[in-house]
C-alpha distance (Angstrom), angle and dihedral (degrees) to the residues before:
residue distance angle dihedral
X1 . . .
X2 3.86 . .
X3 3.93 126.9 .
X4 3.94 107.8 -138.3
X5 4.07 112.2 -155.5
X6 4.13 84.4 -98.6
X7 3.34 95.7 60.4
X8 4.09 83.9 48.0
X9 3.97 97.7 47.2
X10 4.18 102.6 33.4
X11 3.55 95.0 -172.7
X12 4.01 92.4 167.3
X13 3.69 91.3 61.7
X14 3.59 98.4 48.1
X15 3.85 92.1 77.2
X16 3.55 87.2 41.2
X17 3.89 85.8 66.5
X18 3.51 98.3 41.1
X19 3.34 86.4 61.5
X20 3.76 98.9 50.8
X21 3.61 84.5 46.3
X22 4.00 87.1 62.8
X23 3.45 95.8 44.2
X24 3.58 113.4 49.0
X25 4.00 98.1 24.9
X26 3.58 124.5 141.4
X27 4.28 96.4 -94.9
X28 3.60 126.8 23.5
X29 3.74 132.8 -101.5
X30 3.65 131.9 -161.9
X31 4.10 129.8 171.4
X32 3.46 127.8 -138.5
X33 3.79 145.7 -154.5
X34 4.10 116.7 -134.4
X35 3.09 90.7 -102.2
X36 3.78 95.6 61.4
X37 4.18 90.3 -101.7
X38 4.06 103.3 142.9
X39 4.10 111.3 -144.4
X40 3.61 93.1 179.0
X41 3.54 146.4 25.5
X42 4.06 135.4 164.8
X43 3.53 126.9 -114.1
X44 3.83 92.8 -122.7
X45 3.80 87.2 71.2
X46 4.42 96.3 40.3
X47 3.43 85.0 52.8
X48 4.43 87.8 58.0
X49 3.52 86.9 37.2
X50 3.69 95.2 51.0
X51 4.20 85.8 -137.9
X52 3.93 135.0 121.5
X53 3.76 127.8 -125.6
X54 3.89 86.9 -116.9
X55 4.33 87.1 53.2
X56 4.13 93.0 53.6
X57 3.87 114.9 17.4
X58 3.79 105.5 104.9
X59 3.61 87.4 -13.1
X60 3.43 106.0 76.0
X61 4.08 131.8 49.0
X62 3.47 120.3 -138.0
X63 3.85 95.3 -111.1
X64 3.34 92.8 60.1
X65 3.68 88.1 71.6
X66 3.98 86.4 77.3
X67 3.58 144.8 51.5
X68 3.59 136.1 -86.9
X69 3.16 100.5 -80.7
X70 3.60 99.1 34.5
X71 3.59 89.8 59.2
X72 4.18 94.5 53.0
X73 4.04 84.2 46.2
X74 4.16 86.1 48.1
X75 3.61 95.1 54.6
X76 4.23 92.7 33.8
X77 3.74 101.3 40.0
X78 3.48 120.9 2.9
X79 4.37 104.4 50.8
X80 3.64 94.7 36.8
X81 3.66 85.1 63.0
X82 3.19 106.6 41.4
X83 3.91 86.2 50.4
X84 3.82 76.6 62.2
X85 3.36 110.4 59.2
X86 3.92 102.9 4.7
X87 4.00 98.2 -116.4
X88 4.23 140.7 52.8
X89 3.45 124.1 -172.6
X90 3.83 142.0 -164.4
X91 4.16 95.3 4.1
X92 4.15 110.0 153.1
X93 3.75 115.0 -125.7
X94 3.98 132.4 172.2
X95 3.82 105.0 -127.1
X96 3.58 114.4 -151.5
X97 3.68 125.2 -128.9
X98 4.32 129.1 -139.7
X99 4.51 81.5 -104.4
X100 4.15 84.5 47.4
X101 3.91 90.0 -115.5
X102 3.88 114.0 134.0
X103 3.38 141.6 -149.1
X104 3.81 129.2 -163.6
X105 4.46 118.3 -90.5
X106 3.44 127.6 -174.8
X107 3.96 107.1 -146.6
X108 4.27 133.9 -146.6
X109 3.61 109.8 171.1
X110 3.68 119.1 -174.0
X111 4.06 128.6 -160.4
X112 3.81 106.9 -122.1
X113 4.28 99.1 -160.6
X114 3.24 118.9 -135.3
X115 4.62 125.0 -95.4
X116 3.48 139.4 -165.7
X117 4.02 98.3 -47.3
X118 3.91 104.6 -13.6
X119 3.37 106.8 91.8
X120 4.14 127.0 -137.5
X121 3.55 109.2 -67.8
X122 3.67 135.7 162.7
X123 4.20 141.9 -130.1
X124 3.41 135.0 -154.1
X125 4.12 134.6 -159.8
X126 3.60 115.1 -146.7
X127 4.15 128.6 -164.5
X128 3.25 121.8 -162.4
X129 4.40 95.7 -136.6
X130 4.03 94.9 174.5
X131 4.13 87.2 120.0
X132 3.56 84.7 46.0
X133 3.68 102.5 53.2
X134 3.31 89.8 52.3
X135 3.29 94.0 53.0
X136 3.91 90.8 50.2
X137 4.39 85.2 46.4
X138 4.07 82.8 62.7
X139 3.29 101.6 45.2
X140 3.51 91.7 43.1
X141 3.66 93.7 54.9
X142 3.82 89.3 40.0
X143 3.70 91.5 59.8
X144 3.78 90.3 42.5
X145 3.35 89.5 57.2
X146 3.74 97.3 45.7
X147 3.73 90.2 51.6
X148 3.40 89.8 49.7
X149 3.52 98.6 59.3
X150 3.71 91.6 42.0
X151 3.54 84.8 53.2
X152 4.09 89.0 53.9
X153 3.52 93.3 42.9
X154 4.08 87.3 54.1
X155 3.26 99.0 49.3
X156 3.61 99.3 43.4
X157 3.99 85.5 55.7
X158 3.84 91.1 48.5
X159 4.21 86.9 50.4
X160 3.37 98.7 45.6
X161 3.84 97.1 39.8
X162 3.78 77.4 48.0
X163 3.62 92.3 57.1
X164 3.26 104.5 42.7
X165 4.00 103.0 40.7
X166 4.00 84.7 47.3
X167 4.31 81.7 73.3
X168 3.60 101.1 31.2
X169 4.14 83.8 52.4
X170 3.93 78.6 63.2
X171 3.87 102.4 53.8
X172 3.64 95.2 38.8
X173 3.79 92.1 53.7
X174 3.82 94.1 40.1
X175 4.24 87.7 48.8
X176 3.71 94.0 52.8
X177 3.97 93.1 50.5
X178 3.24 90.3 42.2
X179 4.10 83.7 55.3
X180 3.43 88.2 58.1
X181 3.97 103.5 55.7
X182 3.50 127.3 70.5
X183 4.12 116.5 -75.7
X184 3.56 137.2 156.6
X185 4.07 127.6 -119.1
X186 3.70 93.6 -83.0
X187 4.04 87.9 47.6
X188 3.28 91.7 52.3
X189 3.97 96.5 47.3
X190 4.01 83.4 50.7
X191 3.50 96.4 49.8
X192 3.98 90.3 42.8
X193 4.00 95.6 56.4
X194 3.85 90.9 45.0
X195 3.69 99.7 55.0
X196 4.31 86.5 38.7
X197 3.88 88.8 55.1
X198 4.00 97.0 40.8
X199 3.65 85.7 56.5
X200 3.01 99.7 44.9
X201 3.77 88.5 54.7
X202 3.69 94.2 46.7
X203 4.14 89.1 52.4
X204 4.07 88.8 52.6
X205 3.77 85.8 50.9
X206 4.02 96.2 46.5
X207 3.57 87.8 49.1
X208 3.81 104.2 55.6
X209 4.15 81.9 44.5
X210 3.78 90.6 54.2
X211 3.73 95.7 42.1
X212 3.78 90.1 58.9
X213 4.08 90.3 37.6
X214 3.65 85.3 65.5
X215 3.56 97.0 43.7
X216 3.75 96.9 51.5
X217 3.59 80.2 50.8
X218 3.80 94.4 -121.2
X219 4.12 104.9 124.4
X220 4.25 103.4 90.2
X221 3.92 121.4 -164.7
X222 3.60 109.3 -107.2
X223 3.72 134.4 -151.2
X224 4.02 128.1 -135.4
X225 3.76 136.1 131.7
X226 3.60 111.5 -99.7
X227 4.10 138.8 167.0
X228 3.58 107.5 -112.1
X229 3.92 82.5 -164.6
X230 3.71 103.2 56.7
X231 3.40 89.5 40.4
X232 3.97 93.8 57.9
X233 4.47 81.2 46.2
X234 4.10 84.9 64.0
X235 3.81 95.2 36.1
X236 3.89 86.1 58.6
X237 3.36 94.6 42.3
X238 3.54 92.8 55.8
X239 3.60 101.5 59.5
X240 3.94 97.4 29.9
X241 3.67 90.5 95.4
X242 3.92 96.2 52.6
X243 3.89 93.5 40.8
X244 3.64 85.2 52.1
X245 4.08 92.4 48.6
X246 3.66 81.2 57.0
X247 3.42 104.1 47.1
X248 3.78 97.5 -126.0
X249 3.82 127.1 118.2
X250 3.98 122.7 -111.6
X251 3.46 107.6 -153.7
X252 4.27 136.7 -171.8
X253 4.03 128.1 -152.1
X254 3.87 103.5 -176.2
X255 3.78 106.6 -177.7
X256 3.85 109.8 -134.0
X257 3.74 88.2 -132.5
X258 3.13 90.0 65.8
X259 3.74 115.0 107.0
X260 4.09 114.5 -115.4
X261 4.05 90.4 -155.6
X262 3.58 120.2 56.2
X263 3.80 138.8 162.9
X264 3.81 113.2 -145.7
X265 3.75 134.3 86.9
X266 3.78 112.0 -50.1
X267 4.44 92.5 177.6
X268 3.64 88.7 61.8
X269 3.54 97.7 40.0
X270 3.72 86.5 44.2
X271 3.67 93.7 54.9
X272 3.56 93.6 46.8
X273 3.67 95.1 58.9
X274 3.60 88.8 44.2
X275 3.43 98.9 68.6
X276 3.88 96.9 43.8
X277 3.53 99.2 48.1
X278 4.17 83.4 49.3
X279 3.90 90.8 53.0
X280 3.45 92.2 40.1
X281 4.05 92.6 55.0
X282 3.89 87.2 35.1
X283 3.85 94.3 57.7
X284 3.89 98.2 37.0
X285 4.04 122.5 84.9
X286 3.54 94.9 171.4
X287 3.87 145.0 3.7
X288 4.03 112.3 38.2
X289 3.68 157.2 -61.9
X290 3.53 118.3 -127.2
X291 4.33 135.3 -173.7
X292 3.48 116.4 -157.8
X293 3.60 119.3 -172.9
X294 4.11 119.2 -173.4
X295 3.50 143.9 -176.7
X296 3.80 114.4 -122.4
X297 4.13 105.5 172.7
X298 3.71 138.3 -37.8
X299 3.91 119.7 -138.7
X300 4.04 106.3 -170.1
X301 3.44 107.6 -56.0
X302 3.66 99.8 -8.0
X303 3.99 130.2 86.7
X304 3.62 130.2 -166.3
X305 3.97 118.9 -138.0
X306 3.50 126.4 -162.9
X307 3.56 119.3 -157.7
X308 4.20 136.1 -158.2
X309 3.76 139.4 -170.9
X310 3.60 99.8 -166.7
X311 4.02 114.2 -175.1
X312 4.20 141.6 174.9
X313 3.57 92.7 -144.3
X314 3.72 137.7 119.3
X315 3.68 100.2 -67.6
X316 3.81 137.5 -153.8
X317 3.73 132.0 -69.4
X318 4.04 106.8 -120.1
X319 3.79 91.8 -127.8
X320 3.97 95.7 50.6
X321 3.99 91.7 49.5
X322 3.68 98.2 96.8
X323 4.28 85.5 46.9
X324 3.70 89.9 64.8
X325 3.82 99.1 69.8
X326 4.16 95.5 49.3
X327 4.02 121.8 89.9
X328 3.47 128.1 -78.1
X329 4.65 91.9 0.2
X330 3.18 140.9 124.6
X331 3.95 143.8 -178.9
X332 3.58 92.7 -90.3
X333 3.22 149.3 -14.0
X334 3.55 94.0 -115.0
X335 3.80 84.9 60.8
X336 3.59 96.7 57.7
X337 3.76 96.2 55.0
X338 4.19 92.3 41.2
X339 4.29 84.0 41.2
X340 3.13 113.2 21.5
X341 3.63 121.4 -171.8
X342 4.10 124.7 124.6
X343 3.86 97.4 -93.0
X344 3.84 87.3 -118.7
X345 3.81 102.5 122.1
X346 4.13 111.6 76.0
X347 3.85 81.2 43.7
X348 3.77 96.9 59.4
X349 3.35 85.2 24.2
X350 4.72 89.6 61.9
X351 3.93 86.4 28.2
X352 4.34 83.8 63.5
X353 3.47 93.7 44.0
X354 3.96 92.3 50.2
X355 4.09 79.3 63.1
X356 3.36 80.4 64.7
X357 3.43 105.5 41.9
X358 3.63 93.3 -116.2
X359 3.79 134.1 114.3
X360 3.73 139.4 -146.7
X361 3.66 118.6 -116.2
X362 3.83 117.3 -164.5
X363 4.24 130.3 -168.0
X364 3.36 127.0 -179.1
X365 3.81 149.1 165.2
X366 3.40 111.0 -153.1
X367 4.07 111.1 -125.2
X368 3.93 89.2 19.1
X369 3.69 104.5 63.6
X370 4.33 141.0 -95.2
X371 4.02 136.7 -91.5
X372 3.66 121.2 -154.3
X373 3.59 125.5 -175.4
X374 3.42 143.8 162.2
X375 4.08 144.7 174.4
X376 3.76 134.8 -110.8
X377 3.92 132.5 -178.7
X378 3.66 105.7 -151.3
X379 4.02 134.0 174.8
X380 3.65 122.2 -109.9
X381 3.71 100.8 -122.3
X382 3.76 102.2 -153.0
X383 4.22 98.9 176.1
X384 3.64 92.1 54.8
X385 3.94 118.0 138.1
X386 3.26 128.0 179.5
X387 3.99 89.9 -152.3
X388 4.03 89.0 75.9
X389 3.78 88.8 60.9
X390 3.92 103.9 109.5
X391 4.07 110.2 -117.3
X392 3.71 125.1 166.5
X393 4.52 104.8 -107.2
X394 3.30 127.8 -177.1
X395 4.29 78.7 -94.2
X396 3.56 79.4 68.7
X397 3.59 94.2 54.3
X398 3.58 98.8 48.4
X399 4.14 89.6 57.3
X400 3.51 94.2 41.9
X401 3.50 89.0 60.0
X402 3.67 103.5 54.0
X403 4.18 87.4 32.6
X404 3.93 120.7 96.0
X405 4.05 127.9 -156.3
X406 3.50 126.9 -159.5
X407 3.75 109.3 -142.6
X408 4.25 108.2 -158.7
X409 3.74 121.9 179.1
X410 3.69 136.3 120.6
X411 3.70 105.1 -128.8
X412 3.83 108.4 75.8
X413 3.56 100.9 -152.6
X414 3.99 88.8 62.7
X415 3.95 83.4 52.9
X416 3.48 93.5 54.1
X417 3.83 101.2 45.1
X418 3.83 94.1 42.8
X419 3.82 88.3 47.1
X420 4.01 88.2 53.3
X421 3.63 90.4 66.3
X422 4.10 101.7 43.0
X423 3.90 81.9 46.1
X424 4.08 92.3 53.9
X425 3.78 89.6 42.4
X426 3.93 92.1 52.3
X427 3.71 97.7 -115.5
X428 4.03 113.6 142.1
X429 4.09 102.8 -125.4
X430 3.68 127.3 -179.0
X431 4.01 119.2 -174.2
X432 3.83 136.3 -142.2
X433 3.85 122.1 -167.9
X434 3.93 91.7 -148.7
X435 3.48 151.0 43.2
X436 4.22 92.9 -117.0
X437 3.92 95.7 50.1
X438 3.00 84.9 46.4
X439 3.81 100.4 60.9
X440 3.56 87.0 39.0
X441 4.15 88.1 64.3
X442 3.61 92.9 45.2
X443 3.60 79.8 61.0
X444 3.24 108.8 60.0
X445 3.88 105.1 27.3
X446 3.59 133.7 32.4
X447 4.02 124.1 -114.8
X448 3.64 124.2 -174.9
X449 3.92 94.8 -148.5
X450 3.95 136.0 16.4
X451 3.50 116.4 -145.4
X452 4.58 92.3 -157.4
X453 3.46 125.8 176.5
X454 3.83 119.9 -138.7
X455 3.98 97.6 -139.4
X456 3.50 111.5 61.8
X457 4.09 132.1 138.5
X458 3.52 116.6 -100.8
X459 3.37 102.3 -5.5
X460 3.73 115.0 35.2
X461 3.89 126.9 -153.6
X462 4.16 97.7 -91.9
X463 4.04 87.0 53.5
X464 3.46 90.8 47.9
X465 3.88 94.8 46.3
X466 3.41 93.1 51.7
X467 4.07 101.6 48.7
X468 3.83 81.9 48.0
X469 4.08 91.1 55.4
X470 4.54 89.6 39.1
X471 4.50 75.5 63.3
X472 3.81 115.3 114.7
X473 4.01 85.3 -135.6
X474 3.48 116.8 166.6
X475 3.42 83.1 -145.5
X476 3.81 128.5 28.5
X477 3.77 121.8 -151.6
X478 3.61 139.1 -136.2
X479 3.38 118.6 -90.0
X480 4.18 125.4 -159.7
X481 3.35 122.0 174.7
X482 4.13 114.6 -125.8
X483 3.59 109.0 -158.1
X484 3.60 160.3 157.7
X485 3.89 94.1 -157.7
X486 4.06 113.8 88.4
X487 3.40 107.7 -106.1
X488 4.28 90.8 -137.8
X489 3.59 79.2 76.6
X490 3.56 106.0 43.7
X491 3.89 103.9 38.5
X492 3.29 107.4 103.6
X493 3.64 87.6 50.5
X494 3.27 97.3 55.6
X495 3.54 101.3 51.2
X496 3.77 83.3 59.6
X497 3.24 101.0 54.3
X498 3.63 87.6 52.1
X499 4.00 107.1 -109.5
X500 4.00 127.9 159.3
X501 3.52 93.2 -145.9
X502 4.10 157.0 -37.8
X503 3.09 137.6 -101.1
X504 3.57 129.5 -174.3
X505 4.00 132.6 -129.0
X506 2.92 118.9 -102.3
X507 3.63 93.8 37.8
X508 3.46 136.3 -168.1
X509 4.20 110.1 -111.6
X510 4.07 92.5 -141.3
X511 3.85 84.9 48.2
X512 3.66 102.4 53.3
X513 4.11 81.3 39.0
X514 3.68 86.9 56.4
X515 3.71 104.9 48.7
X516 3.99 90.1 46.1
X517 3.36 93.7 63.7
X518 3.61 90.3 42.6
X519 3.67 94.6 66.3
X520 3.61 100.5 25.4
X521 3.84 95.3 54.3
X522 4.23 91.5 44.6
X523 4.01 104.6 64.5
X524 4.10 78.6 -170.3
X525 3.82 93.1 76.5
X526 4.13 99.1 57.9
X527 3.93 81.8 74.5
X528 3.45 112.8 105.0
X529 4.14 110.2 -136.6
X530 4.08 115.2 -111.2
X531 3.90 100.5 -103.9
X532 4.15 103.9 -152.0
X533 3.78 125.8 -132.3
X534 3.57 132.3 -160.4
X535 4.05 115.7 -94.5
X536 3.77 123.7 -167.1
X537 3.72 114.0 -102.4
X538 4.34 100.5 -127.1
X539 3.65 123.5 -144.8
X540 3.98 109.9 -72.8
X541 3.48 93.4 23.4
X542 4.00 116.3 147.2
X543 3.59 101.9 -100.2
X544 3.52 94.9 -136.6
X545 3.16 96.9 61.9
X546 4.17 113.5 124.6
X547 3.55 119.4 -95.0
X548 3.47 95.7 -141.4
X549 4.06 110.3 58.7
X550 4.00 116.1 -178.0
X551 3.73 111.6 -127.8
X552 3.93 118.4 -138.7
X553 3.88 110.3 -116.4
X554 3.43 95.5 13.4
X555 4.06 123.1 150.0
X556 3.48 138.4 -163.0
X557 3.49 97.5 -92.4
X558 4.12 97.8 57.9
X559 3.47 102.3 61.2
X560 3.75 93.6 105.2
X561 3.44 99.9 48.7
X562 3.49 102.8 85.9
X563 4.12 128.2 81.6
X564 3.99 107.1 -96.3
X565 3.21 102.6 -145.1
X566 3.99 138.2 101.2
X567 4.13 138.4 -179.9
X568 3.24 96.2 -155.8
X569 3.88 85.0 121.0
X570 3.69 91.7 51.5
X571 3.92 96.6 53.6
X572 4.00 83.4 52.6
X573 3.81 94.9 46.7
X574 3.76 92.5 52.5
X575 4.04 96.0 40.1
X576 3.58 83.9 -127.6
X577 3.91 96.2 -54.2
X578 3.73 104.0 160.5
X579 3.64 89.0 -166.1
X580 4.16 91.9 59.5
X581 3.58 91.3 33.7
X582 3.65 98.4 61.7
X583 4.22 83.8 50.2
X584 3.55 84.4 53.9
X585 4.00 98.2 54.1
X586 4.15 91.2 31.6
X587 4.19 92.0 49.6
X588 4.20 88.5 37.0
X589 3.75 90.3 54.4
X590 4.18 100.4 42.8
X591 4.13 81.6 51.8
X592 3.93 92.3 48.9
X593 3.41 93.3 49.4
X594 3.86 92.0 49.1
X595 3.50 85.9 48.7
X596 3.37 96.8 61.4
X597 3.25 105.9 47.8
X598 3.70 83.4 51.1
X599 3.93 89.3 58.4
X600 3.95 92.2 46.9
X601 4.02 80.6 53.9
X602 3.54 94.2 53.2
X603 3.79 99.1 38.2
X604 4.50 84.2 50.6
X605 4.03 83.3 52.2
X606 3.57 96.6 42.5
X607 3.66 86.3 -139.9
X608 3.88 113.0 154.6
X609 4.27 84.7 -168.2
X610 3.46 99.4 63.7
X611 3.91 98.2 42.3
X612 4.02 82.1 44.1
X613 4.25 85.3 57.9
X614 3.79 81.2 43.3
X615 3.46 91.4 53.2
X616 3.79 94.4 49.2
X617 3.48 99.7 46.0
X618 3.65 106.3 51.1
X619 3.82 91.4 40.2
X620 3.91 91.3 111.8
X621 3.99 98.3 44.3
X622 3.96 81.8 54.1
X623 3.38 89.7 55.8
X624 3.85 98.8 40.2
X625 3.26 88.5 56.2
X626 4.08 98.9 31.9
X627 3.27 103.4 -130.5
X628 3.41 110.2 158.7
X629 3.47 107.6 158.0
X630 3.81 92.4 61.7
X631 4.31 84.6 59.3
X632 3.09 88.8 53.2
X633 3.79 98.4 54.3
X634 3.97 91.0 39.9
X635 3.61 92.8 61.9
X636 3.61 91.9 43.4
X637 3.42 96.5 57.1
X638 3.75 88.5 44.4
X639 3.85 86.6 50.1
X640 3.79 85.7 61.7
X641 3.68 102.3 47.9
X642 3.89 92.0 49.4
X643 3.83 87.6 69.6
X644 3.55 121.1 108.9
X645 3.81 86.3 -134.9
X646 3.74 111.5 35.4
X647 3.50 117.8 -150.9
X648 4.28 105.1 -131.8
X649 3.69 98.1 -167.5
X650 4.16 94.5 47.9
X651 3.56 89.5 35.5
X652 4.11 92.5 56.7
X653 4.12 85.9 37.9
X654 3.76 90.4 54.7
X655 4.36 98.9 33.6
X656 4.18 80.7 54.3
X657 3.75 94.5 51.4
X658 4.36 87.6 52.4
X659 3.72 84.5 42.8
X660 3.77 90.8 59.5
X661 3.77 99.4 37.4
X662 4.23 91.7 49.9
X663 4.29 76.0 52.3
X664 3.61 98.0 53.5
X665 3.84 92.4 45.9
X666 3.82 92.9 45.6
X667 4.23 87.4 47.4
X668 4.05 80.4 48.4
X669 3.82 99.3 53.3
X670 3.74 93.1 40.6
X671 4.00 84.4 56.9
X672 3.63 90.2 56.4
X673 3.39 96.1 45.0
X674 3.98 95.0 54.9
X675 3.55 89.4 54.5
């Protein structure tokens, strides 16, 4: 049998497999007409659609293919833009089937121009994502669930750091008062072990909140001149007094190189130190401790620093070395029972200096003693002045003396100790054990600062804060927070609510001391900061204007009040086409209002499913139109009704507060419409 050249080249079947190719492909494509008219469609997508060529060729339009609200986001959203700029890819629709059922698509639609006699037309790609979203539904919940927990685990640390701290910020005050009066030897011994074991509980505690700080990757390097000099002076005078109870020497080797004025984190580097000079001490009977800092290199403005804890003390097995540096170990179990301790400082201790891209290096003969060192790049901070470091002067004084505090928190014992110390440092105090009578003071008489504590009965220290700033004062006070509760966890709350500042129970006398003069000698810090709120962006607005605008004499307490919405977006969609941007606002504002009366539906049904649709499908007129806040509430109230036990009263509270923010941005898009 002989192969002729047609046999070898079968042009006639090559369009015959094109074809095929079309047809039964992995997605679907369809073509449509301007008006929306689809002329052709594969048989990959009938056969999801459950239709015939003779059922949807030049009888169907393209949006029919969707739902409701797919089809009002088609004609608002989707074909004005791609009349823009010819193409769209990777927008989620639900594509309708003949029974009305739908299944998930993922959509690219492409502008085919128009040639000779065929006019401009357009095609889309569809995927069928069902596996997908299910997918995306798992690992949805997965991550809810894991945030959730982290969540738990967060606030059960912040509760029970709360609870215990609350306590310990009683013995600690009480032991250094007692300090001050007049005892004998055995007093003194007393009052010496008390205050040594209190903080050595508070340091356990602080640890296992710092260890899961930097694993909920909340703790940030920060950056502020510092003497690396003075700050070895208070590191040695730290631990003089328990080298000396041991007998051992705790030496320094500061390399002259080295500069005295850096810019870098001095907490963290402070901390670090901290615990190796501790376990240094700790695991030495005799012989010596000794830091070494050194100067490696300087490249411009930066300096590398290498640092050492050298010690004579019992030293490390070589197969227990890598142990050291995981949670809650030690060398040996004989160690822990001699020691004690939880085996949690070298691994917050090489968890900080991964912030700083740094690692701890350890060596160690065991018998003969340890070395451990590690790196850090810091910058030479040349305008450094050790004037601008706050200190308590006779200025001080003077203000102090004409300066009252307001001291407001429901346990009396942390009244009376706090009030110990404003009464030494000659500052006039008066006290209220809850957040009303303490408004009620506020009212009557002025006070320059407010010492408030965050957990109170009834009315906790954010209410209180923020009643205080809603005052027609002539003058407004300063407000620190004084409490138990880590204030990485509370910040963002605080700022809110309108406080100055935190500090945190127990706390430190010269610290408090401090940060009173701070604000009482600097007028400049009673002001409250401008909190902004979102403004509508008008018609013929510049469209890059910010989102966010600040609004004069605004407080903490009006930042909700104004509509959160902008169409910014829309102005750049239509290239400033007044003709398409009125579509835009007109077609944005019939969906909203569908919307909402879908979300009253929902909320009446107290079905989570149908607000979860409602969700979905106006997803991109939310964020056309940026508004945020109304998300935000949406999923709240969804939140709510996907509880096994639904809360009526919250639920009503929270359904009202969507209510009013879908009638604000209705109110706002009928503005814009008018003019």
């Amino acid at each position: 049998m002989s192969i002729t050249n047609k046999d070898r080249n079968p042009k006639g079947r090559i369009n015959e497999t094109a074809e095929e190719l079309y047809e039964n492909a992995p997605c679907g494509y369809v073509s449509f007409l301007t008006d929306g008219t689809i002329y052709n469609i594969n048989t990959t997508l009938l056969s999801w659609l459950n239709f015939t060529k003779e059922e949807v060729i030049y009888l169907k339009k393209f949006p029919d293919l969707f739902k409701i609200g797919g089809q009002i986001f088609f004609e608002t959203h989707f074909f004005p833009l791609i009349r823009i700029q010819g193409f769209i890819q990777e927008i989620n629709f639900d594509i309708v089937r003949k029974d009305r059922s739908s299944f998930p698509g993922l959509l690219n639609v492409n502008e085919i121009p128009a040639k000779g006699l065929n006019p401009l037309t357009y095609r889309a790609t569809i995927f069928d994502i069902t596996d997908r979203k299910k997918y995306e539904v798992a690992l949805i919940a997965a991550k809810k669930k894991a945030e959730e927990d982290s969540q738990a685990k967060a606030e059960f640390l912040s509760t029970i750091s709360h609870e215990i701290r609350t306590p310990l910020h009683a013995i600690l005050g009480i032991g250094n008062l007692l300090n001050k009066t007049h005892l004998n030897e055995d007093q003194k011994e007393y009052a010496r072990i008390l205050l040594l074991s209190s903080e050595n509980l508070l340091g356990l505690v602080n640890n296992l909140l710092d260890l899961s700080k930097i694993e909920a990757h909340k703790v940030k390097l920060e950056k502020r001149a510092f003497n690396i000099n003075n700050m070895v002076k208070m590191l040695q005078q730290t631990f003089k007094v328990k080298a000396a109870e041991k007998n051992i020497d705790l030496l320094v080797e500061l390399d002259e190189n080295v500069p005295q004025k850096l810019s870098g984190d001095p907490v963290k580097l402070t901390q670090i130190l901290t615990n190796l000079i501790g376990n240094a001490i700790k695991f030495t009977k005799k012989g010596s401790v000794t830091v070494i800092i050194e100067h490696l290199e300087t490249v411009k403005n930066k300096c590398l620093l290498n640092f050492k804890v050298r010690d004579t003390g019992m030293g490390i097995p070589q197969d227990k070395l890598g142990a050291i540096f995981q949670e809650f170990s030690q060398a040996s179990y004989d160690v822990n029972m001699e020691y004690g301790g939880t085996g949690l400082g070298l691994t917050i201790s090489q968890k900080l200096l991964h912030l700083h891209q740094s690692e701890m290096k350890v060596q160690s003969i065991e018998g003969k003693g340890s070395e451990f060192s590690f790196d850090i790049w810091y910058k030479v901070f040349k305008n450094y002045s050790s004037s601008k470091e706050k200190t308590i002067s006779s200025e001080n004084r003077q203000i102090f003396n004409s300066s009252r505090v307001l001291v407001v928190d429901d346990n009396r014992v942390n009244i009376y100790i706090t009030a110990q110390y404003l009464n030494e440092w000659k500052l006039k105090n008066e006290s209220a054990e809850s957040g009303f009578q303490a408004i009620e003071m506020v009212k009557e008489k002025h006070f320059d600062l407010i010492l408030l504590d965050l957990h109170m009965p009834k009315m906790n220290g954010y209410e209180t804060a923020m009643k205080i700033r809603a005052l027609k004062l002539d003058k407004q006070p300063v407000i620190i927070a004084l409490s138990a509760t880590d204030r990485g966890e509370v910040n963002y709350k605080l700022r809110k609510a309108g406080f100055n500042d935190h500090v945190p129970k127990p706390f430190q006398p010269e610290k408090l001391l401090e940060m009173l003069g701070h604000y009482l000698n600097n007028p400049k810090h009673h002001e409250m900061k401008k909190y902004p709120v979102i403004e509508v962006t008008k018609v013929g607005q510049k469209e890059e204007q910010e989102e966010i605008q600040p609004v004069k004499n605004s407080s903490p307490l009006n930042r909700d009040q104004s509509p959160s919405f902008n169409v910014s977006k829309f102005v750049k969609m239509a290239n400033r086409n007044g003709l398409y941007l009125d579509k835009f606002i007109k077609s944005t504002l019939d969906a909203v209002v569908i919307y909402e009366q879908e979300f009253l539906n929902a909320v009446k049904a107290k079905n989570a499913e149908m607000l979860g649709n409602l969700i979905h499908k106006s997803t991109m007129s939310i964020f056309y139109i940026q508004a945020d806040n109304l998300s935000k509430l949406m999923e709240g109230v969804k939140d709510l009704m996907e509880n096994e036990v639904i809360d009526s009263e919250i639920l009503h509270k929270k359904s009202n507060e969507c209510s009013l923010e879908f009638k604000k941005i209705i109110e706002g898009l009928k503005k814009l419409k008018a003019n």
